[in-house]
N, C-alpha and C positions, 0 to 999 in steps of 0.2 A: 878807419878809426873814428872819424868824424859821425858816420852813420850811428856808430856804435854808442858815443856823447848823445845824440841828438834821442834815441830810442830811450838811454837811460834817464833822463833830464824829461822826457815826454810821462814817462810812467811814473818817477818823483812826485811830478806838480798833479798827474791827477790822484794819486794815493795823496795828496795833502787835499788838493779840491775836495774828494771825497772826506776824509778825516773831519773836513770843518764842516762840510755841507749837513753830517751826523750829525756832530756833534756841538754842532752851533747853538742849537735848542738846548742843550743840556748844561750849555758853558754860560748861555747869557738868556735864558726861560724867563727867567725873575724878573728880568729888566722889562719883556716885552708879553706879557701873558694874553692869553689866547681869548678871544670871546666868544663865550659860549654857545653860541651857533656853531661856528668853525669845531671849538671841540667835542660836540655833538657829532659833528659828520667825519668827524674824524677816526668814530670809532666804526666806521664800518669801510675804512681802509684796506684792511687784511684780507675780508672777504671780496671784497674787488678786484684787489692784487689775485687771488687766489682763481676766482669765474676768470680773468684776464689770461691766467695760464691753460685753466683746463676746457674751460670752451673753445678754443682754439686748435687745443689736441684733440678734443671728441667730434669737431665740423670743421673740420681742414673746407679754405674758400680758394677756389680756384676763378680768379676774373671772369674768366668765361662761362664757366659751369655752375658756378656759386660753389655754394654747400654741398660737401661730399659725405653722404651716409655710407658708416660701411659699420664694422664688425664691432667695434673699440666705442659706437652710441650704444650698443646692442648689451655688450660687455657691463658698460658705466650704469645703464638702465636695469638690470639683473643686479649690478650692487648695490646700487640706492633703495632698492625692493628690499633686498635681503637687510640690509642697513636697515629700514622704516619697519621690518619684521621683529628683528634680535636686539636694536640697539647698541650691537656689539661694531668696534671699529674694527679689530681683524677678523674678524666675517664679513667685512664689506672688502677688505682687499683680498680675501683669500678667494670671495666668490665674484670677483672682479677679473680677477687673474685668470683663476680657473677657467671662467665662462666664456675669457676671449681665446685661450691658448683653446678647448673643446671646439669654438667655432671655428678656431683656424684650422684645428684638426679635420676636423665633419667638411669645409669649406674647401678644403685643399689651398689654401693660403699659406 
């Protein structure tokens, strides 16, 4: 039962940690505004956040090996094409998708 206190009581305080670490800017912004440097570089967050997730998934690093090409740079490089073609965003995941399941196919993967 003790374990069971201590797990609930651990998830509380960081669902509050987080709540305020949000929401902090938005509860007290006015008091402490941002200078504009800061919120110039601020706006290219999302797109950092975003390279942060998907470069990671398309060159898996192996310590040893480094950098693993395989099918999924191959795939990603076929939808940015087709992307930089149509301008369309479900043509870039539909021949994203496509082109990695066709390779896996043809690859025997």
């Amino acid at each position: 039962m003790e374990n069971n206190a201590y797990f609930y009581t651990a998830i509380i305080l960081l669902a509050l940690c987080t709540a305020i670490s949000r929401a902090g800017y938005f509860l007290f912004g006015h008091h402490l505004p941002l200078p504009d440097g800061l919120r110039s570089a601020l706006r290219y967050a999302p797109l950092a956040a975003l390279a942060g997730i998907v470069i990671p998934e398309l060159l898996p690093w192996h310590p040893i090996e480094g950098p693993q090409v395989d099918l999924r740079l191959l795939a990603a490089a076929i939808a940015v094409g087709v992307f930089l073609w149509t301008r369309n965003g479900f043509l870039l995941i539909v021949s994203g998708m496509g082109a990695l399941w066709l390779s896996r196919w043809v690859f025997g993967l």
